[in-house]
N, C-alpha and C positions, 0 to 999 in steps of 0.2 A: 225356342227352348223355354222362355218366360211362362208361352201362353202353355205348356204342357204341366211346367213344375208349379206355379200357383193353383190348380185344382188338385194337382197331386196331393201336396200341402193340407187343402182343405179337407182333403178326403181322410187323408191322417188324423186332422185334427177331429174332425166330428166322431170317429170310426173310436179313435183315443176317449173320446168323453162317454161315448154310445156304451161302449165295451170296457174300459176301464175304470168308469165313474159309475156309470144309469145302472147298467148291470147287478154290477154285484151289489150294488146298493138296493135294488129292487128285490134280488136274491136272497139279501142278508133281511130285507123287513120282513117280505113272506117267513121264512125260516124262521124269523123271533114271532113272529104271529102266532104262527101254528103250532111250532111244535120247541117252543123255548127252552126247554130240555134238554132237547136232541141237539136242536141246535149251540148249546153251550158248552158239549163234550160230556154228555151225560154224566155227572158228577157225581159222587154219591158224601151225602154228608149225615156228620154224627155233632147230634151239641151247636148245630152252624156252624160245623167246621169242617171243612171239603178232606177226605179220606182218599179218595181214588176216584176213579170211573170205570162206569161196570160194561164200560168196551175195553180196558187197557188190563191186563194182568200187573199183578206186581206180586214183589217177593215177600213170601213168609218163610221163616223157617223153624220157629218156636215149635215143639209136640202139641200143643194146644191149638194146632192153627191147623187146617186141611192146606196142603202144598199143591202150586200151583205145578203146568209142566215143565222141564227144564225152555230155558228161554236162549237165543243165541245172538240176543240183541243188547249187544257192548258187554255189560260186568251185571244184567240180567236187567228185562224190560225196561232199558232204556230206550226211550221212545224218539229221539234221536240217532238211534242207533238201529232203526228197525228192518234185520233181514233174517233169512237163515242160515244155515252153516254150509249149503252149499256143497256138501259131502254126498258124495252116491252111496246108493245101500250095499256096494263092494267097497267101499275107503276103507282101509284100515283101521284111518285114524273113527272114524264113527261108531265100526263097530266095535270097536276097543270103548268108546264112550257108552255107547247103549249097555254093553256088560258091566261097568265098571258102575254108572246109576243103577242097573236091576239089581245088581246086588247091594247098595246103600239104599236101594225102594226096601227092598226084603228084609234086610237089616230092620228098616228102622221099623215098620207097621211087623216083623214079628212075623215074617211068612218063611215058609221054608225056600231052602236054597233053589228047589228045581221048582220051585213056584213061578206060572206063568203069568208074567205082568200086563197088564195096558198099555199099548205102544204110546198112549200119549206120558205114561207115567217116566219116559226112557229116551222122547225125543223132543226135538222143538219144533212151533209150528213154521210155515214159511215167514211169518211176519216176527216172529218170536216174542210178540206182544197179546197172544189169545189168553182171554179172561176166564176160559171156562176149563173145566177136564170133564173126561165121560162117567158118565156114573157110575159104571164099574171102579174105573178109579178111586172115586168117591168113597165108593162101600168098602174098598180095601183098608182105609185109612181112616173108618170110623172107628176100628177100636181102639186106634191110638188115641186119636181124639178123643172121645169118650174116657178112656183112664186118665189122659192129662187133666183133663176140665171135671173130673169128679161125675160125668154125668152117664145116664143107661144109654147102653146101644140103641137103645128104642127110641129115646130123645134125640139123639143123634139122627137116627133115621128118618126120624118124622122131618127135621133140619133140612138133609138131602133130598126128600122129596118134596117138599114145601117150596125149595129152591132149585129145581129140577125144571128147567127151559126144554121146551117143547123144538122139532126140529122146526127150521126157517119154510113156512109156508105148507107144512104140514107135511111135507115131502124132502127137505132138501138137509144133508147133513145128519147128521146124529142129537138126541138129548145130549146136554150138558149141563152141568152143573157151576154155575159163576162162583168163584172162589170168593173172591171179595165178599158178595154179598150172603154166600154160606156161611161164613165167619164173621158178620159183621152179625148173621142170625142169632150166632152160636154167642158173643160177648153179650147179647141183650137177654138173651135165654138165663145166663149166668150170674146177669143183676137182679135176675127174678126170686 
């Protein structure tokens, strides 16, 4: 049994250092080499002060702010807490939620009631952490913006398309528009 369990042993232990140590420490220097950024959780800072990251959503809810999509991660993008609601598109309970946002979407940007909204504007993503909404969305909700911030739809526009992300790979997903960093456009536009 000795002569089996001492190479066992060793195998653990090199296999432990190989894979628990070499590794991801080889992993983590390539990844600060190349792409230091990426690899820090893409951060976005204002003044050198870290505001968000323009992979993670978070909540606005000011008129002045483009709204991000509803989130079903804890008491909203808590990253911690990242799932979705896990409701089928026959639950009751969701479709009682999606009515009950399309009409606070409508309400609040000023559209009429049988106004058809952006599904992203009414649900949440799987991870309930996405940073972006679709530009339709977007455009819905510049004239709120726009009247709160004092500024022309046009300004507003140029904003959304300035900040208007192409899909992944040229092919995959939809344009979106990063919330964060649309309003992060929109506060700098304002000290201009």
């Amino acid at each position: 049994m000795r002569r089996q369990l001492l190479p066992a042993l060793r195998i653990v232990l090199v296999f432990t250092v190989l894979l628990g140590l070499a590794y991801p420490l080889v992993v983590t220097g390539v990844a600060q080499g190349l792409w230091s950024d990426k690899a820090d959780g893409s951060l976005v800072k204002v003044d050198g002060k870290v505001v968000g990251s323009s992979l993670l959503g978070q909540t606005f809810t000011k008129a002045k702010y483009f709204h991000p999509r509803p989130s079903a991660a804890g008491d909203g993008y808590d990253a911690l807490a990242s799932s979705a609601s896990n409701l089928g598109p026959t639950n009751p309970t969701l479709i009682d939620n999606v009515k009950k946002a399309a009409a606070a979407y409508r309400k609040e940007n000023g559209l009429p009631a049988a106004f058809s909204v952006p599904i992203d504007a009414v649900t949440s993503s799987g991870s309930g952490l996405d940073p972006g909404i679709s530009v339709a969305n977007a455009r819905l909700q510049a004239a709120r913006v726009a009247d709160a911030r004092g500024l022309t739809k046009a300004q507003v526009a140029k904003a959304i398309a300035d900040n208007t992300h192409d899909r992944q790979l040229g092919v995959l997903g939809e344009k979106y528009v990063n919330v964060l960093e649309l309003n992060l456009a929109l506060d700098r536009l304002a000290r201009q």
